[in-house]
ChimeraX commands (.cxc) that place a marker at each C-alpha (Angstrom):
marker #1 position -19.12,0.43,-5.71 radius 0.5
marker #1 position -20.90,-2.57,-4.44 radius 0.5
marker #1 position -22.44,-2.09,-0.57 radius 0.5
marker #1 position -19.88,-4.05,1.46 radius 0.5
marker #1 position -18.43,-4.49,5.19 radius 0.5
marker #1 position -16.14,-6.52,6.45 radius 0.5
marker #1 position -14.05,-7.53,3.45 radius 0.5
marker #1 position -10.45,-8.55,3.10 radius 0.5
marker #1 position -8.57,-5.77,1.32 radius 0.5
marker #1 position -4.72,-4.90,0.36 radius 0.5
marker #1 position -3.07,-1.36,-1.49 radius 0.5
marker #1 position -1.70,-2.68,-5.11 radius 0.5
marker #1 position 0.44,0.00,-6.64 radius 0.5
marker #1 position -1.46,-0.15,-9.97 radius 0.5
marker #1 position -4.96,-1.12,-9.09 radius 0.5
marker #1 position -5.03,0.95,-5.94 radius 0.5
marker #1 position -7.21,-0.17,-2.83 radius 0.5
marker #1 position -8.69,-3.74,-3.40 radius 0.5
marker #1 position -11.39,-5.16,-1.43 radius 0.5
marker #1 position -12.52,-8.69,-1.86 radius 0.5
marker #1 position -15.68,-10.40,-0.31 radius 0.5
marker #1 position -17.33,-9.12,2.47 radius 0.5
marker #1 position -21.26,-8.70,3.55 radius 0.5
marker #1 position -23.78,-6.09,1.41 radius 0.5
marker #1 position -26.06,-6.47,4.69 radius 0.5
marker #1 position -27.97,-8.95,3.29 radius 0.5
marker #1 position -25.29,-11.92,1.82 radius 0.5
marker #1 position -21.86,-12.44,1.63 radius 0.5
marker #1 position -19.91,-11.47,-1.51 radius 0.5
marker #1 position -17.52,-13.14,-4.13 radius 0.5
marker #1 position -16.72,-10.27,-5.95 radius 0.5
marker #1 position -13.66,-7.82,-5.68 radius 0.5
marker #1 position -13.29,-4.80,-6.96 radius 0.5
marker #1 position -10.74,-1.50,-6.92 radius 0.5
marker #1 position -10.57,1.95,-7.03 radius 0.5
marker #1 position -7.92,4.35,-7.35 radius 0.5
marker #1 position -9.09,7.46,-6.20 radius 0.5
marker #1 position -12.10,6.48,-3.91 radius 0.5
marker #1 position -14.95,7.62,-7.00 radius 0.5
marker #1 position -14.45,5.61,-10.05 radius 0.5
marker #1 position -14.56,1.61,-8.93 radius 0.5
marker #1 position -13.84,-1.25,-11.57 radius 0.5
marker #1 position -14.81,-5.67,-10.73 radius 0.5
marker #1 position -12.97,-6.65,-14.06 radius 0.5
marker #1 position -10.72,-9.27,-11.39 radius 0.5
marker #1 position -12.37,-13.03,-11.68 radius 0.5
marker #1 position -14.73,-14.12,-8.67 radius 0.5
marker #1 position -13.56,-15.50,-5.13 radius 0.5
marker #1 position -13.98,-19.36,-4.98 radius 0.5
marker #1 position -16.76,-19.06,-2.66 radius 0.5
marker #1 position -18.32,-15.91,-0.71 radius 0.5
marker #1 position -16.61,-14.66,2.05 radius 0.5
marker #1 position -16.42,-12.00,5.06 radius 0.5
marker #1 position -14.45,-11.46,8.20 radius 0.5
marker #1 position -11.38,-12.95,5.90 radius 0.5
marker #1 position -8.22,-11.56,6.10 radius 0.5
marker #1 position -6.00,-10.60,2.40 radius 0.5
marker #1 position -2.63,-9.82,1.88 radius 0.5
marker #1 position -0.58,-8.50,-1.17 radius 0.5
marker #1 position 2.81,-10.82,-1.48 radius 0.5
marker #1 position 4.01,-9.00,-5.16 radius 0.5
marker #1 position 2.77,-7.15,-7.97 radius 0.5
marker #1 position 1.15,-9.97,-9.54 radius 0.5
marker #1 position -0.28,-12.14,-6.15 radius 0.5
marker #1 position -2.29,-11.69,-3.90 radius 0.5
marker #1 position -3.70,-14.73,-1.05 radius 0.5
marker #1 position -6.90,-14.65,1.07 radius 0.5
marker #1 position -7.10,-16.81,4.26 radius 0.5
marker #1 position -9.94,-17.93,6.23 radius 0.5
marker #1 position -13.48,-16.29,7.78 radius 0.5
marker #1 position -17.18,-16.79,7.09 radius 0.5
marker #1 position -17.85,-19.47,4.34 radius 0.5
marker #1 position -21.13,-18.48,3.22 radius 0.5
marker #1 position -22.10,-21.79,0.73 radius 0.5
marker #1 position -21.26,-24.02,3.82 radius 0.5
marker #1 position -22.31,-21.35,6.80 radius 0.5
marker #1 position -19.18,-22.41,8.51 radius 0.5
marker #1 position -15.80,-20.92,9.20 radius 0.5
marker #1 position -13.52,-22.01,7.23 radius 0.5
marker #1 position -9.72,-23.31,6.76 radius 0.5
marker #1 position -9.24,-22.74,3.27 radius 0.5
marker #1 position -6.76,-20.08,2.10 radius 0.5
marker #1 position -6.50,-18.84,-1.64 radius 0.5
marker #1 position -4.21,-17.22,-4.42 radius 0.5
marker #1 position -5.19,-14.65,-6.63 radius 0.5
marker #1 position -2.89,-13.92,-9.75 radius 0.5
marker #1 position -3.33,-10.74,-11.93 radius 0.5
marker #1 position -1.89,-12.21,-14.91 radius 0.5
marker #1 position -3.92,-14.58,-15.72 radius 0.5
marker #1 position -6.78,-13.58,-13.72 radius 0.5
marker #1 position -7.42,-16.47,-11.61 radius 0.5
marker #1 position -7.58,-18.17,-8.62 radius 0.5
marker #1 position -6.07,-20.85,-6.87 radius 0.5
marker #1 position -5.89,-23.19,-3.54 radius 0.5
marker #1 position -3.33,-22.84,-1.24 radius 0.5
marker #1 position -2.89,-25.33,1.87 radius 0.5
marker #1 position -5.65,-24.84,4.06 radius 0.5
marker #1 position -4.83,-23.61,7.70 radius 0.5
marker #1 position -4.63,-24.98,11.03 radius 0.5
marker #1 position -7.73,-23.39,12.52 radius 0.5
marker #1 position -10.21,-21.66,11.11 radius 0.5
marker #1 position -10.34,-18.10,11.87 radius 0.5
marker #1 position -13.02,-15.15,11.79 radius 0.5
marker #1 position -12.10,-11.27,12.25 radius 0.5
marker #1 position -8.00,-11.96,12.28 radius 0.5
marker #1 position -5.24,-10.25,10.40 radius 0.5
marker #1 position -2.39,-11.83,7.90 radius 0.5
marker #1 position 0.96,-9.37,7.01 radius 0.5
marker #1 position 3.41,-10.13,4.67 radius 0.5
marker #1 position 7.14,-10.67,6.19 radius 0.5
marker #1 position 9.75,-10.22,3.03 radius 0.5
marker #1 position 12.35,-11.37,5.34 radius 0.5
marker #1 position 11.38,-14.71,5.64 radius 0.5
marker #1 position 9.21,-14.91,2.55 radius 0.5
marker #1 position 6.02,-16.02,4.53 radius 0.5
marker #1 position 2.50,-14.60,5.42 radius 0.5
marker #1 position 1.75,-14.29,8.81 radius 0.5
marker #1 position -1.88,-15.30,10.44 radius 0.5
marker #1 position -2.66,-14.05,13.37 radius 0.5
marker #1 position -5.85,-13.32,15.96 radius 0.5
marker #1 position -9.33,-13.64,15.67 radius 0.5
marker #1 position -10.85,-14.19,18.75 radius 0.5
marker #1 position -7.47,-15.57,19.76 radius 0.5
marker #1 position -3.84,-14.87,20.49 radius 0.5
marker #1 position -2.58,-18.27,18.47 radius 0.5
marker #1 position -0.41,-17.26,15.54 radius 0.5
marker #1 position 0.34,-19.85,12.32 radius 0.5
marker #1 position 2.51,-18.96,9.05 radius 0.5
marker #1 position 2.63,-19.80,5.75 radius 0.5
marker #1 position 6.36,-20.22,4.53 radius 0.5
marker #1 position 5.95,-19.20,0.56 radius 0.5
marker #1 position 8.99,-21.10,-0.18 radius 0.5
marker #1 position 7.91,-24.59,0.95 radius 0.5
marker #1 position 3.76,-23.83,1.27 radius 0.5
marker #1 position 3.90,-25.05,4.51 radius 0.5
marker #1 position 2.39,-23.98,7.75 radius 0.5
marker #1 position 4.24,-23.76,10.99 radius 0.5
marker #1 position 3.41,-22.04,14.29 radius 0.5
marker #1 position 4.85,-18.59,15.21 radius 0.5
marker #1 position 5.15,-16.90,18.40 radius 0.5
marker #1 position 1.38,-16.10,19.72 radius 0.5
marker #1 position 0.65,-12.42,19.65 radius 0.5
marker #1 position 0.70,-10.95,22.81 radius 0.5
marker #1 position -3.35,-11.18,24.04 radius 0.5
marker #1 position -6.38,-12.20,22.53 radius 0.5
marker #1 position -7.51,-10.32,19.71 radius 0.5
marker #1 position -9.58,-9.53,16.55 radius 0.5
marker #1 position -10.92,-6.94,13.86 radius 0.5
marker #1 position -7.13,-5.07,13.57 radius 0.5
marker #1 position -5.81,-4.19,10.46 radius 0.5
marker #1 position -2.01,-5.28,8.98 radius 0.5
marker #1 position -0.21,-2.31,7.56 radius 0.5
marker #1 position 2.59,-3.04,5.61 radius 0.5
marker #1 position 5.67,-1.19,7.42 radius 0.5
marker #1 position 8.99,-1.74,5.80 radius 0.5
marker #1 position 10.08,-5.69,5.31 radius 0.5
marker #1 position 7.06,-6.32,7.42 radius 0.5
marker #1 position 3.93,-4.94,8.74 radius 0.5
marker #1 position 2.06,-3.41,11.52 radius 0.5
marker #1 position -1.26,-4.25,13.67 radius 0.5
marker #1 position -2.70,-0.78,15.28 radius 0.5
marker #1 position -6.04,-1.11,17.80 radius 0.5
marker #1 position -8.49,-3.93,17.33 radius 0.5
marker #1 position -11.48,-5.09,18.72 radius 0.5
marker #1 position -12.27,-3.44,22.12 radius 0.5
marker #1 position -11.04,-0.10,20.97 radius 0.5
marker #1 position -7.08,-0.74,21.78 radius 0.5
marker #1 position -4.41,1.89,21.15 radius 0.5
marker #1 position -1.50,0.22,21.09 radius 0.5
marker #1 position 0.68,-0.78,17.43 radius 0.5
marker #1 position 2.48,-3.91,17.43 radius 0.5
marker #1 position 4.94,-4.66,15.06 radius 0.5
marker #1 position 6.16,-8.00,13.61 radius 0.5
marker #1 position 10.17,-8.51,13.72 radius 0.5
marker #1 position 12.13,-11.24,13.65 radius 0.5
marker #1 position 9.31,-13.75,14.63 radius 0.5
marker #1 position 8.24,-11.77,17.63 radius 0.5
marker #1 position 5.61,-8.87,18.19 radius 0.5
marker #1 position 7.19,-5.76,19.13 radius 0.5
marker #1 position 4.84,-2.95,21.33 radius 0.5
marker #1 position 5.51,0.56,19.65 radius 0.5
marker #1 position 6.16,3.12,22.29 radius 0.5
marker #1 position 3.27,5.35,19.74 radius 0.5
marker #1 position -0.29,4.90,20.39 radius 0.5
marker #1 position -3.26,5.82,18.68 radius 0.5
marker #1 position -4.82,8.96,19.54 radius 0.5
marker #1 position -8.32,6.62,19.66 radius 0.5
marker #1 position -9.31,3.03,19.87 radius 0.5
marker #1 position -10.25,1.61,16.73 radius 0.5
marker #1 position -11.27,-1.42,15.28 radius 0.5
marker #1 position -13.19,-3.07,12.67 radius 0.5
marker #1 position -11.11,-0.06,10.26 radius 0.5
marker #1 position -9.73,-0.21,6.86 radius 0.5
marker #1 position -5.92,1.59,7.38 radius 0.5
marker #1 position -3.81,2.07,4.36 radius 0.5
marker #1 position -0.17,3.72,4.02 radius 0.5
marker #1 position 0.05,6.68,2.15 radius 0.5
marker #1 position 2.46,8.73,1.12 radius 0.5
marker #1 position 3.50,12.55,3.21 radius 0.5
marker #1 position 2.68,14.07,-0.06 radius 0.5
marker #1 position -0.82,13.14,-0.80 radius 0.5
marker #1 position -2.03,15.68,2.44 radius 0.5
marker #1 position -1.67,19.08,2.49 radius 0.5
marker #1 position 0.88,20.28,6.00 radius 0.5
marker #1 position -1.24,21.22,8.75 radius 0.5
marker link #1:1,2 radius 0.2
marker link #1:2,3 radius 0.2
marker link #1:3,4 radius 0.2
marker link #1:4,5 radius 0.2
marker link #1:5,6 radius 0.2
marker link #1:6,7 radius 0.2
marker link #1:7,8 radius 0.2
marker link #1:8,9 radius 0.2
marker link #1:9,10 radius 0.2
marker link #1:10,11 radius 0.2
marker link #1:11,12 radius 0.2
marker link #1:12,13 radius 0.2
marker link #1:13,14 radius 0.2
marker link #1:14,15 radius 0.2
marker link #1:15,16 radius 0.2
marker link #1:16,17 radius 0.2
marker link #1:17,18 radius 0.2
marker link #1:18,19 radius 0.2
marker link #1:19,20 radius 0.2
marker link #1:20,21 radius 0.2
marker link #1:21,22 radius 0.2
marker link #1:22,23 radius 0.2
marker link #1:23,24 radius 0.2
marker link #1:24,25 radius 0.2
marker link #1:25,26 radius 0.2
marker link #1:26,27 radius 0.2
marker link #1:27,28 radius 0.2
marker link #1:28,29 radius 0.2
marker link #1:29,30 radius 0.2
marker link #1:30,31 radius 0.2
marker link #1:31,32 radius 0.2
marker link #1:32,33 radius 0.2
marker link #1:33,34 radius 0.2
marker link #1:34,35 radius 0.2
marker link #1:35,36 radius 0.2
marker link #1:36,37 radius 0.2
marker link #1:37,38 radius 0.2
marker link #1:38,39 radius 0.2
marker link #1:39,40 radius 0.2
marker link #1:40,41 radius 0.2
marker link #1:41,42 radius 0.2
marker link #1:42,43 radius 0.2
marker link #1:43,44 radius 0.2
marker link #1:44,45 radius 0.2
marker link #1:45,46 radius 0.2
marker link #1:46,47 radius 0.2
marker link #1:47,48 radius 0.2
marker link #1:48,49 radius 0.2
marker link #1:49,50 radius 0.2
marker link #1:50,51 radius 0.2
marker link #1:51,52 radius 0.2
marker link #1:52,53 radius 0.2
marker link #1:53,54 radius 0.2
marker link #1:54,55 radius 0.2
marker link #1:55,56 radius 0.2
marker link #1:56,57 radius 0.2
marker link #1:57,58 radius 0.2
marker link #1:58,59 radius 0.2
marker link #1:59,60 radius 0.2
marker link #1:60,61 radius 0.2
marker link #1:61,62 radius 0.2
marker link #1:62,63 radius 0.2
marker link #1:63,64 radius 0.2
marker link #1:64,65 radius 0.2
marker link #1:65,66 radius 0.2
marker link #1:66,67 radius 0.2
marker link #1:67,68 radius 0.2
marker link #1:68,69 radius 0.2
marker link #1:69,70 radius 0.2
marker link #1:70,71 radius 0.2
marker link #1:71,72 radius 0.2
marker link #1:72,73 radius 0.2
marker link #1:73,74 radius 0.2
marker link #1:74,75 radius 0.2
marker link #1:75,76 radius 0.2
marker link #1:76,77 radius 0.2
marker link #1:77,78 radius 0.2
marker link #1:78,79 radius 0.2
marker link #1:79,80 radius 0.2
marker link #1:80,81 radius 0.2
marker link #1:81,82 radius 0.2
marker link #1:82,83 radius 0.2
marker link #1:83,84 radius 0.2
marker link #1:84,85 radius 0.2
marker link #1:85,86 radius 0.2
marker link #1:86,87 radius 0.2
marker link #1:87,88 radius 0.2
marker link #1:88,89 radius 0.2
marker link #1:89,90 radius 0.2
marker link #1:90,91 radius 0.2
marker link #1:91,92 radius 0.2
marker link #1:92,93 radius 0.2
marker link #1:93,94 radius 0.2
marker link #1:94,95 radius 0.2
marker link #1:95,96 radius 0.2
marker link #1:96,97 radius 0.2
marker link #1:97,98 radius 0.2
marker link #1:98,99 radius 0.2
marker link #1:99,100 radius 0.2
marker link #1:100,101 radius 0.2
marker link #1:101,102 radius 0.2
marker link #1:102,103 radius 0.2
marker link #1:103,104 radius 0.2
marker link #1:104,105 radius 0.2
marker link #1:105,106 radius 0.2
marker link #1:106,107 radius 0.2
marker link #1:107,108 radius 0.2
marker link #1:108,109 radius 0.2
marker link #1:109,110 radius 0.2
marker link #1:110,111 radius 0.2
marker link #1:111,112 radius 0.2
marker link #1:112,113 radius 0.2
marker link #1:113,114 radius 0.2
marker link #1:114,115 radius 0.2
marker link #1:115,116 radius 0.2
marker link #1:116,117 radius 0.2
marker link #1:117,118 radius 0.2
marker link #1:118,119 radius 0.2
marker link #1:119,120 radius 0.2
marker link #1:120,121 radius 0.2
marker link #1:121,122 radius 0.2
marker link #1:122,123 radius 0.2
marker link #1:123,124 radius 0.2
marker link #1:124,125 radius 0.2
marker link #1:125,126 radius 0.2
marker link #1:126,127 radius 0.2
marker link #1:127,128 radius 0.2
marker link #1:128,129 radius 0.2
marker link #1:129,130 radius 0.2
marker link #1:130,131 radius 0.2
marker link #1:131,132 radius 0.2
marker link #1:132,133 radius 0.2
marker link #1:133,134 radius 0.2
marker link #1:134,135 radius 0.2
marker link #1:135,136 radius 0.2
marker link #1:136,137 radius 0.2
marker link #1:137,138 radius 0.2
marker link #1:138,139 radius 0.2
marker link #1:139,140 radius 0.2
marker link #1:140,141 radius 0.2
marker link #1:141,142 radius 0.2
marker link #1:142,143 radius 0.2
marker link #1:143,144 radius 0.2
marker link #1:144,145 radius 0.2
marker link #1:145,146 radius 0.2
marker link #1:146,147 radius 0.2
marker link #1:147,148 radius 0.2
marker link #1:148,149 radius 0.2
marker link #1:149,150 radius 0.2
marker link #1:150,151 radius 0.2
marker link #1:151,152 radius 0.2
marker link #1:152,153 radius 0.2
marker link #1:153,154 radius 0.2
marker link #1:154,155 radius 0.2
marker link #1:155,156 radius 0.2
marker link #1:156,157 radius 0.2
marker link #1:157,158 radius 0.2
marker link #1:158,159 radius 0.2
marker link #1:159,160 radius 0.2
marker link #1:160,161 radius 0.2
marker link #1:161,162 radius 0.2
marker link #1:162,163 radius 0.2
marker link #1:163,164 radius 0.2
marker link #1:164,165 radius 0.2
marker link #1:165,166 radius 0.2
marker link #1:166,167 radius 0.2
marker link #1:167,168 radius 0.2
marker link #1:168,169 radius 0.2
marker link #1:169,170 radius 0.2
marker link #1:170,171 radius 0.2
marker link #1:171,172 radius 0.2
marker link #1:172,173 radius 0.2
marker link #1:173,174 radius 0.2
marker link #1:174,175 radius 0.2
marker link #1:175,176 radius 0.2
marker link #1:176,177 radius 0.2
marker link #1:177,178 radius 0.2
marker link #1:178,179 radius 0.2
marker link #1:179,180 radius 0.2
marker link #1:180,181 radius 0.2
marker link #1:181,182 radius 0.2
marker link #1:182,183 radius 0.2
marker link #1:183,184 radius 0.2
marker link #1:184,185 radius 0.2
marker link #1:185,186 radius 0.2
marker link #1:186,187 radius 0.2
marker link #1:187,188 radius 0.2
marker link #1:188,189 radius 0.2
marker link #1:189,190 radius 0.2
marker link #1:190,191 radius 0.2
marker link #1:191,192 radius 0.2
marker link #1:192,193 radius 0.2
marker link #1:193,194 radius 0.2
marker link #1:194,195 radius 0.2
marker link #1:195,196 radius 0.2
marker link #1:196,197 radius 0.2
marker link #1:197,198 radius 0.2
marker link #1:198,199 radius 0.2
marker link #1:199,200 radius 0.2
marker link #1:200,201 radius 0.2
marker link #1:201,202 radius 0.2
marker link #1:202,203 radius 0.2
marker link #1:203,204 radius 0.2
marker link #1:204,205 radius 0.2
view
């Protein structure tokens, strides 16, 4: 496994955990590798477009995957640009750049309405991506400022527990609006990779 922080990363049913980009302390990456039990890592996917970190990735379907925004390290800017990643062919692709650009956020996948939503990063302003017409739009801002929470995929939807600042609270996305969970985390995380997992893979305590 390569030395890497702050990458984009998504849970592919085959593949396992992916993790894209990111800093090794000393640049930023354009490399993205997997591993399915945490040991054994494999980098046979093609390279980024350009290095990134503090980007945000999301898996849409077996065979896609999309990155969106953060740290442009060729230009040393923050950047726009948003990207496709297909496993079939093993290549990558542009997708319409966003509204802002954005550093630290987090981007879930809504199957209800067939569109990735980006949200955060030093920010409350919320903009999706409607996979049908590859168009962005506004959505309703997220209820404060925030930045460095994971998406979870939860059901149709997905999840944003914590963030930067150490917050407990788990929002969920339904129906174009952000829903406050009445569960908390025990502790205030951020800057975390969180990943579903399934009741059977622990032992019962």
């Amino acid at each position: 496994m390569s030395r890497r922080s702050h990458t984009g990363w998504v849970v592919h049913p085959s593949h396992g955990l992916i993790m894209s980009g990111g800093s090794s302390g000393s640049a930023a990456l354009n490399t993205m590798e997997s591993t399915t039990d945490g040991v054994r890592f494999k980098r046979d996917f093609a390279r980024m477009p350009t290095p990134l970190w503090c980007h945000c990735m999301v898996l849409i379907n077996t065979d896609e995957l999309m990155t969106f925004s953060g740290y442009d390290s060729i230009r040393f800017t923050l950047t726009k640009k948003a990207y496709k990643y297909t496993f079939g062919s093993n290549s990558w692709s542009a997708l319409p750049s966003l509204t802002r650009a954005r550093f630290a956020h987090s981007c879930g996948y809504d199957r209800s309405s067939n569109s990735v939503v980006v949200a955060g990063g030093g920010t409350n302003s919320v903009e999706i991506l409607d996979l049908g017409t590859m168009r962005w739009r506004a959505g309703t801002n997220f209820p404060l400022s925030f930045s460095h929470a994971p998406a979870i995929p939860n059901g149709d939807s997905f999840i944003v527990p914590g963030g930067a600042g150490d917050r407990n609270t788990i929002y969920k996305y339904e129906g174009g609006r952000w829903v406050l969970l009445t569960d908390r985390l025990r502790q205030g995380k951020s800057e975390v990779i969180a990943i579903p997992v399934g009741k059977t893979q622990f032992p019962a305590c």
